[in-house]
C-alpha positions as CSV (number, residue, x, y, z in Angstrom):
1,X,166.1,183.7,180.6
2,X,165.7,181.9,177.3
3,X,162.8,182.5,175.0
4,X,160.2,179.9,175.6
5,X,159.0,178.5,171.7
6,X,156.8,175.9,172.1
7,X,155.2,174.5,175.4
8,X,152.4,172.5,174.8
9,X,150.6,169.1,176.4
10,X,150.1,165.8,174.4
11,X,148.2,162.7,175.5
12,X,149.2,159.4,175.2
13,X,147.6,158.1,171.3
14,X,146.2,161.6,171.3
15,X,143.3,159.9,173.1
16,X,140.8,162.7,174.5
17,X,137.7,160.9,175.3
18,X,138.3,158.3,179.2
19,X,136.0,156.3,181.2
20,X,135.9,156.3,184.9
21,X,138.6,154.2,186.1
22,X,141.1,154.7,183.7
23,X,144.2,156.6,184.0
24,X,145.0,159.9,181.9
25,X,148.8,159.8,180.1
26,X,150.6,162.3,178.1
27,X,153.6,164.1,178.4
28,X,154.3,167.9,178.9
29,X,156.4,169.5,176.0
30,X,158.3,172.3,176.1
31,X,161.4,174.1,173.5
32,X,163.3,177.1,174.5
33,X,166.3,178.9,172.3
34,X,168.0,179.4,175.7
35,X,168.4,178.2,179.2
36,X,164.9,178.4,181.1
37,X,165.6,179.1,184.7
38,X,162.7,177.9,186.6
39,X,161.2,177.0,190.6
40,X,159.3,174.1,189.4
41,X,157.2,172.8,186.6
42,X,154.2,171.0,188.2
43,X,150.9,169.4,186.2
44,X,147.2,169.5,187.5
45,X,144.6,167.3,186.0
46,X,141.2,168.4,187.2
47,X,137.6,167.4,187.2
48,X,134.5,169.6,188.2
49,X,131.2,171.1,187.3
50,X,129.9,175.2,187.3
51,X,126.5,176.2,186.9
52,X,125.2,180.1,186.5
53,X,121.9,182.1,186.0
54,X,123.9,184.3,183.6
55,X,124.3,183.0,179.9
56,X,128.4,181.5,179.2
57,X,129.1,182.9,182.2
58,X,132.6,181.4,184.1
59,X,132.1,183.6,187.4
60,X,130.5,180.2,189.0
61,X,127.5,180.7,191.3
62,X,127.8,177.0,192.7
63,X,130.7,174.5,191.7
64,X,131.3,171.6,192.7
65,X,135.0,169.4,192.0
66,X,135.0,165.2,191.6
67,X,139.2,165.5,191.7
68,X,142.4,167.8,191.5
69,X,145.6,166.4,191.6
70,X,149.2,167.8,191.5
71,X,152.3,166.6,190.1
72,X,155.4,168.2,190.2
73,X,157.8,166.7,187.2
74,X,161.1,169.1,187.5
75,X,162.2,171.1,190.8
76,X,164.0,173.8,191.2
77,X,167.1,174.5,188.4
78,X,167.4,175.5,184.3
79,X,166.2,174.1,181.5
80,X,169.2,174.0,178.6
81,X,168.4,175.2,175.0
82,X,166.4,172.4,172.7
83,X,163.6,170.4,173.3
84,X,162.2,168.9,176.7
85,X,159.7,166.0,177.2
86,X,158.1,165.9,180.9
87,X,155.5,162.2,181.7
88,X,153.1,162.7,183.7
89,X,149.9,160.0,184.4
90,X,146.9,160.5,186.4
91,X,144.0,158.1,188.1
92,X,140.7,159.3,186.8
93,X,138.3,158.2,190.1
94,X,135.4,155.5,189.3
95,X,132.3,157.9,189.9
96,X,132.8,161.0,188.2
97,X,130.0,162.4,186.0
98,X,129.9,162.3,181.7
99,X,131.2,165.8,180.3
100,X,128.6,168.3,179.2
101,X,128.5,171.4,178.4
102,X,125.5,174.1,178.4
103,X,124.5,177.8,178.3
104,X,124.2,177.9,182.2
105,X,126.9,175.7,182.9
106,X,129.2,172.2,182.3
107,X,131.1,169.9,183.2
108,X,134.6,169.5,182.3
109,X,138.4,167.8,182.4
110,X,141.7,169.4,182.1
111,X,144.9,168.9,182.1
112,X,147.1,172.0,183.1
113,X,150.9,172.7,183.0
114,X,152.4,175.6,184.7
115,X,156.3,176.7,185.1
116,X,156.8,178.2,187.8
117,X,159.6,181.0,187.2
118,X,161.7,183.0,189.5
119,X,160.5,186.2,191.0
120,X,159.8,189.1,188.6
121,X,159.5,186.6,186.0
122,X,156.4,185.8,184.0
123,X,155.0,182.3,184.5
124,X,154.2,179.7,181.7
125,X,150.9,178.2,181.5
126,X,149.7,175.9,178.9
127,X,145.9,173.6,179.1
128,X,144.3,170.9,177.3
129,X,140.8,169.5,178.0
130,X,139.7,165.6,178.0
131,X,136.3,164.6,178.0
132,X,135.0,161.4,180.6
133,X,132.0,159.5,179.3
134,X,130.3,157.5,182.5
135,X,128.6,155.0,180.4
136,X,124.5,154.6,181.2
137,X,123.4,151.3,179.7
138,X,119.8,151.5,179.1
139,X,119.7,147.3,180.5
140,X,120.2,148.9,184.1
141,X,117.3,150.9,183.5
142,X,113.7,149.4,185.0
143,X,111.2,148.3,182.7
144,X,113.1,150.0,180.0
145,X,112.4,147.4,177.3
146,X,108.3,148.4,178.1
147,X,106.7,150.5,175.9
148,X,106.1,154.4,177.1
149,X,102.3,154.9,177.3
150,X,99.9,158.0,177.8
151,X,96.8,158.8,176.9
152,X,94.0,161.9,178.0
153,X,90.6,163.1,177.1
154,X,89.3,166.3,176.2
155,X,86.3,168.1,176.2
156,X,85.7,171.3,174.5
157,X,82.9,173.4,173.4
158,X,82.6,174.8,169.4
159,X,80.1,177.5,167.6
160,X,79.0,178.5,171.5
161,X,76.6,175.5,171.7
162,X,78.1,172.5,170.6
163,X,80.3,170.0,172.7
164,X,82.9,167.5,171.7
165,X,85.6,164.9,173.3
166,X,88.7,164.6,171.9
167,X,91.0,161.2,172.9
168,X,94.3,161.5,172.2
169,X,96.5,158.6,172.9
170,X,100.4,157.9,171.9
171,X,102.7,155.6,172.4
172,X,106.1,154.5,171.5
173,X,108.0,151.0,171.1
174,X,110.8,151.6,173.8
175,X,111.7,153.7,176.8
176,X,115.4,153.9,176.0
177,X,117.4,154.3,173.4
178,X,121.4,155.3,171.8
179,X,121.8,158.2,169.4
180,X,121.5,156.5,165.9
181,X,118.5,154.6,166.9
182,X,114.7,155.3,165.8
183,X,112.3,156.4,167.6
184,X,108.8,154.1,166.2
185,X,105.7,156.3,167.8
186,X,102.5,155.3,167.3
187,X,99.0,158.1,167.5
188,X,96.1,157.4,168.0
189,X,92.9,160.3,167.8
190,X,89.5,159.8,168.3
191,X,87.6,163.2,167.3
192,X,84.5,162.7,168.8
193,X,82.9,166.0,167.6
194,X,81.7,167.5,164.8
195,X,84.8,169.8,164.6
196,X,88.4,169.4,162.5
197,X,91.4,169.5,164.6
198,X,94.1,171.5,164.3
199,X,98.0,169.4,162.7
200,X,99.4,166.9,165.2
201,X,102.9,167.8,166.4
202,X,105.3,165.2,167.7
203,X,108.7,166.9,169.2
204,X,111.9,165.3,170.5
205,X,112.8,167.5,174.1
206,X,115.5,167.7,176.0
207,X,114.8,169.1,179.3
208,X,118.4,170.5,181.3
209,X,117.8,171.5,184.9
210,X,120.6,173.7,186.2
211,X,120.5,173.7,190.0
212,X,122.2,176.4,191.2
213,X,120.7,178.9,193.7
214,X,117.8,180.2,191.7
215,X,117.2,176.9,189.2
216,X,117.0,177.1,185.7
217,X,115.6,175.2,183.0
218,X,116.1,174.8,179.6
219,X,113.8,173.4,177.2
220,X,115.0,172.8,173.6
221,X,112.9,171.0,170.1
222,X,115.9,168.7,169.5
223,X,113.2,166.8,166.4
224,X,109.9,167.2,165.0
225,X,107.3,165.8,162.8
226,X,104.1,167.4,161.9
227,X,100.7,165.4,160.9
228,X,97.6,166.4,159.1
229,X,94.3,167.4,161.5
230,X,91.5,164.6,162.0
231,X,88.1,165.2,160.5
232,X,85.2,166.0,162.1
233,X,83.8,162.6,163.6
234,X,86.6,160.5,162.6
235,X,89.2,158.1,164.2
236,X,92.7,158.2,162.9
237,X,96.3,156.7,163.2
238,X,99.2,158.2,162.4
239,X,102.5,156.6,162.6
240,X,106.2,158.0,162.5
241,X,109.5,157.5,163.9
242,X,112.4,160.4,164.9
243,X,116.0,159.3,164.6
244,X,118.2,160.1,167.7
245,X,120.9,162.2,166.9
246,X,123.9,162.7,169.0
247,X,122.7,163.8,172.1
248,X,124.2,163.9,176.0
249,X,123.1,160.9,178.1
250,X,120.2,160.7,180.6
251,X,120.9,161.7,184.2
252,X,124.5,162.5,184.5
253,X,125.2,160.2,187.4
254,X,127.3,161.6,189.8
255,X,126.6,165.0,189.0
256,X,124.8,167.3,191.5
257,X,124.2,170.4,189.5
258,X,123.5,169.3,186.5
259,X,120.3,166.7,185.3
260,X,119.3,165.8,182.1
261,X,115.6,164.8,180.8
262,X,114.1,163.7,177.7
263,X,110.4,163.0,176.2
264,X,108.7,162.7,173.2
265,X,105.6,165.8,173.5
266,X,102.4,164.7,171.4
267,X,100.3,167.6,171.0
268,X,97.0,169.4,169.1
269,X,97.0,172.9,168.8
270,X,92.8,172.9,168.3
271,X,91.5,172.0,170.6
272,X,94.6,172.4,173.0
273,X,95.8,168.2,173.9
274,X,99.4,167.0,175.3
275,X,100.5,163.6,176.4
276,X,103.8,163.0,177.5
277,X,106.1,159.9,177.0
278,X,109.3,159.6,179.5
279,X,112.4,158.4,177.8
280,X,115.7,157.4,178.3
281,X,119.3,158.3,176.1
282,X,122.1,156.3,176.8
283,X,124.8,154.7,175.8
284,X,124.4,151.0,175.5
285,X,121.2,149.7,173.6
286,X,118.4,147.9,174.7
287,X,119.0,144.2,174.3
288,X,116.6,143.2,171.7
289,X,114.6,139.5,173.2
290,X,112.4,138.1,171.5
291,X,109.1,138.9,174.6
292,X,110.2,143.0,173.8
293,X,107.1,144.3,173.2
294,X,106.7,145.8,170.0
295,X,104.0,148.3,167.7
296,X,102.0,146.2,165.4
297,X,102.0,146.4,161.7
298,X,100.4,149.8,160.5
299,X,96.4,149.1,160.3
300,X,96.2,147.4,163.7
301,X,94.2,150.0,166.2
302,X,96.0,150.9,168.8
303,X,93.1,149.9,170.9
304,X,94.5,146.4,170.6
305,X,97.6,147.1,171.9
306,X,98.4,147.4,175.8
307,X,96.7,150.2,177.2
308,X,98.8,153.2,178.4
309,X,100.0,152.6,181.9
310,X,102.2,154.1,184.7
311,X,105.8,153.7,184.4
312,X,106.7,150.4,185.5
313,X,103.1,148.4,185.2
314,X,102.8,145.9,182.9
315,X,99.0,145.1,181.9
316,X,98.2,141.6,182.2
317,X,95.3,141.3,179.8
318,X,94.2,143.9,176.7
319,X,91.9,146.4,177.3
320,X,87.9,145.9,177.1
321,X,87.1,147.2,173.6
322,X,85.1,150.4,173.0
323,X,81.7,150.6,172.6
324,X,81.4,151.4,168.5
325,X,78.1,153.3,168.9
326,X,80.3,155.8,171.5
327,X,82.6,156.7,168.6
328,X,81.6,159.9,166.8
329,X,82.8,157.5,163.9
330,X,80.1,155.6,164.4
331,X,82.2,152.5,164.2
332,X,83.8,153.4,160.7
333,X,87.7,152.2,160.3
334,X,90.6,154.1,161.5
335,X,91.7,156.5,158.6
336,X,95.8,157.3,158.7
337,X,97.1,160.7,159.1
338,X,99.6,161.7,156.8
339,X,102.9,163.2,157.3
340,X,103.1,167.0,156.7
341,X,106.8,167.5,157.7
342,X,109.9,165.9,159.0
343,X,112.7,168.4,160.4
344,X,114.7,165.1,159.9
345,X,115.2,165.2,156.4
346,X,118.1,166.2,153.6
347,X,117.8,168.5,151.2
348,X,116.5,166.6,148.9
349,X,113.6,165.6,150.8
350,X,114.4,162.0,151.3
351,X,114.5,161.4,155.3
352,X,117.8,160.5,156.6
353,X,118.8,157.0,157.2
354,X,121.0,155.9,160.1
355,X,121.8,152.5,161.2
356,X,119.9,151.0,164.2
357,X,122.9,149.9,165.9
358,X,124.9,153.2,165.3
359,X,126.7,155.1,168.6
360,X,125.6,151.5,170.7
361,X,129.0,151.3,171.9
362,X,131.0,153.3,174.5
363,X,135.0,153.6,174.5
364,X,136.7,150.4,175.9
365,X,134.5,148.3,173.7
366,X,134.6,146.8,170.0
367,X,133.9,149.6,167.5
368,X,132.2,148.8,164.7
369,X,134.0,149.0,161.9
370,X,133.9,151.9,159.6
371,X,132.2,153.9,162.6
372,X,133.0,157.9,163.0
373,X,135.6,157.7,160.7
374,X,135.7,161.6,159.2
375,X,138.1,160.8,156.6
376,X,136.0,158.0,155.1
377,X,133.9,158.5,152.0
378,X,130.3,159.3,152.2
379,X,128.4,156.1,152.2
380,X,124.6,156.2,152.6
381,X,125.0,153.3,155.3
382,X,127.7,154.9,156.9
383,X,127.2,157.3,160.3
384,X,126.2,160.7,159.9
385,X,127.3,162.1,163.1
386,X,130.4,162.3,165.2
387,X,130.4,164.3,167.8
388,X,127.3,165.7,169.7
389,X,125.0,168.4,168.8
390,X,124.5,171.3,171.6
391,X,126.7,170.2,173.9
392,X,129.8,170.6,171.8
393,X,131.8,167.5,173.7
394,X,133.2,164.9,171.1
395,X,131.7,161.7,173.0
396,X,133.1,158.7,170.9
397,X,136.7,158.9,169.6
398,X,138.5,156.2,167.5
399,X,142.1,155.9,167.0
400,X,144.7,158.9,167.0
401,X,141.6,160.3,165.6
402,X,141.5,164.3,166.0
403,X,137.1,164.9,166.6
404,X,135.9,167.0,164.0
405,X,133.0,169.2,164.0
406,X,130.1,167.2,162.5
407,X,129.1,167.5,159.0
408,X,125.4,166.3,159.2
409,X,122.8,166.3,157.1
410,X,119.6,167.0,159.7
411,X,117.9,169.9,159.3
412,X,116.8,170.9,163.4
413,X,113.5,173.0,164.1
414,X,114.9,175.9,166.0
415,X,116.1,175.8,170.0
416,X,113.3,176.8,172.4
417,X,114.5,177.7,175.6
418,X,112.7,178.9,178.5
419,X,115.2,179.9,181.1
420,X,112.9,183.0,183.2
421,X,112.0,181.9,186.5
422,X,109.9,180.2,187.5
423,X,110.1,178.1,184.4
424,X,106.3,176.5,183.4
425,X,107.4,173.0,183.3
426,X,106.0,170.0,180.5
427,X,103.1,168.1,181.8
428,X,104.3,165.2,183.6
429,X,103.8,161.5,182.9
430,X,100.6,161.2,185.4
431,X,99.1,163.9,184.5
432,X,99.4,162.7,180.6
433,X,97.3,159.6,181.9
434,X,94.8,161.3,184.1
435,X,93.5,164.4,182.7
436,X,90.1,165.3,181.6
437,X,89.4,168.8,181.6
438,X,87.5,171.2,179.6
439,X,88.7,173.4,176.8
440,X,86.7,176.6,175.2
441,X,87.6,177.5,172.2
């Protein structure tokens, strides 16, 4: 048998990132010195999602497969000396979920090529990977263009004696948006005591359920910005926005191992508050009409604006307003809590600017031009990202372009994960609204 020098697998306009639907092309390539005697030389192209409780584990626990399909391109006979090019094309079904790919488990797409050689002979295997992206477009989505709303109340006790209620109440201008896009969130805190608080933290989280015999979950600080404390007796605003970076959709429809969740957490360490807002990543933007509601100009209490609601109300009239003389402010102005730190910033301090419409598209659609280019100079208007961050799958591709890790500016908080069991999960979205309890501190 011949020496086998190059077998390898090429797609057609070294295309690596499909759509449901669409058909997968390439051709298998293989060189030998000498004649190749082989049984057959067949190509698989598979789809299918693993999950674990072990960390990078492949020993599956459950698994579940969307498609497998065979194709034999050469039977039984020898392959001459030089160079050999094998077509092969594969149907890619409409509902199979967007690749991902986590500590505890992924999905993914491959193409395999395998000659088969007589007996006592070693067999030739060669593998490339593809990615799917199921496109979510945030318009499908309920209510999405609503803003997400909560609010909660707090009373604590200080120096043994003394009481105090905290409101703490957050909001921000969308439910949904596309990596590239910002994030505006609006704070509001009433301190109704005569007791500082503690910094206000606002965190991007991703939330990754892994279903699998004994669930897992994995909570991970994707963004954060940090605010000054509120005075004793005061009522402040504070006002920032997170850009999205590239992260993996919402969901993962068709995928029954595998969920993904996001929220923006508003917290105070002292005395202990969370609210919760619900969002949504995905892949085509929210259309921007002219009745999406939208935060008003810094200055404007937030009092004035719609009061926090459950998903998928809309208020029909603006809250009653607050009784001054019930404000530990005794009716003063709202003061404006600065911004201590931005984990979204360069090194030289200046927070990182991405366009609002970057990542809004989804293959099979007009790219922008200039978009995920790697080869294109730096340009302050340009996109900062190309392929995703975490989940190590390149989801927008342009061109014969090859992906390329990403060479972005963002400084990230570190990775919290929680992934004992049982896993203490975020407060949820009605509890965000509804609680009032008591905190001793």
């Amino acid at each position: 048998m011949g020496k086998l020098q190059e077998f390898d697998i090429t797609f057609t306009n070294n295309k690596v990132v499909y759509s449901p639907g669409e058909s997968i092309s390439g051709c298998v390539k293989i060189t030998s010195s000498g004649s190749l005697k082989y049984n057959a030389i067949k190509v698989n192209c598979l789809g299918s999602c693993g999950v674990s409780t072990k960390m990078n584990d492949v020993a599956w626990m459950l698994e579940e497969q969307y498609f497998s399909s065979t194709l034999s391109v050469a039977d039984k006979g020898a392959l001459p000396p030089g160079e050999h090019n094998f077509p092969f094309q594969f149907p890619i079904p409409a509902s199979v979920p967007t690749s991902f790919e986590g500590p505890f488990g992924k999905i993914f797409y491959r193409v395999r090529a395998v000659i088969d050689t007589p007996r006592f002979s070693k067999d030739y295997k060669a593998q490339r990977a593809f990615y799917l992206l199921n496109v979510l477009n945030l318009n499908d989505v309920q209510d999405i263009e609503q803003p997400s709303c909560a609010v909660m109340t707090r009373k604590f006790s200080y120096l043994l004696v003394k009481t105090g209620t905290l409101m703490l109440k957050a909001r921000s201008d969308l439910r949904g948006y596309t990596p590239g896009q910002v994030i505006q969130l609006a704070t509001e805190i009433h301190n109704k005591s005569g007791k500082d608080t503690g910094c206000v933290l606002a965190s991007l989280v991703q939330k990754v359920t892994y279903r699998s015999k004994r669930p897992l979950m994995d909570l991970r600080t994707i963004a954060e910005v940090e605010g000054a404390g509120v005075k004793a007796g005061k009522h402040a605003e504070w006002r920032e926005q997170i850009i999205v970076p590239p992260l993996p959709q919402s969901a993962l429809t068709g995928c029954s191992l595998i969920d993904i969740e996001y929220f923006i957490q508003v917290s105070l360490k002292s005395p202990e508050a969370v609210v919760t807002l619900p969002i949504y990543i995905g892949n085509i933007a929210v259309n921007m009409t002219p009745s999406r509601p939208m935060l008003p100009h810094p200055g404007t209490p937030l009092g004035a604006m719609s009061s926090p609601c459950p998903r998928g109300v809309v208020p029909s009239a603006p809250p009653a307003e607050e009784d001054p003389d019930s404000l530990g402010a005794g009716g003063l102005a709202s003061e404006e809590i600065p911004t201590k730190s931005h984990s979204q910033q360069d090194p030289t301090g200046q927070p990182t600017t991405v366009s609002s419409s970057a990542f809004g598209y989804a293959p099979g659609l007009a790219t922008p031009h200039g978009q995920c280019n790697p080869n294109a100079a730096p340009d302050g208007s340009a996109q900062l990202f190309c392929v995703s961050t975490g989940a190590s799958i390149p989801f927008f591709s342009e061109g014969n372009a090859t992906p390329v890790p990403t060479s972005c500016s963002l400084i990230l908080p570190p990775e919290y994960s929680r992934w004992d069991f049982p896993p203490e999960p975020p407060p949820t979205y009605e509890e965000s609204c509804n609680s009032n309890s008591s905190f001793n501190s």
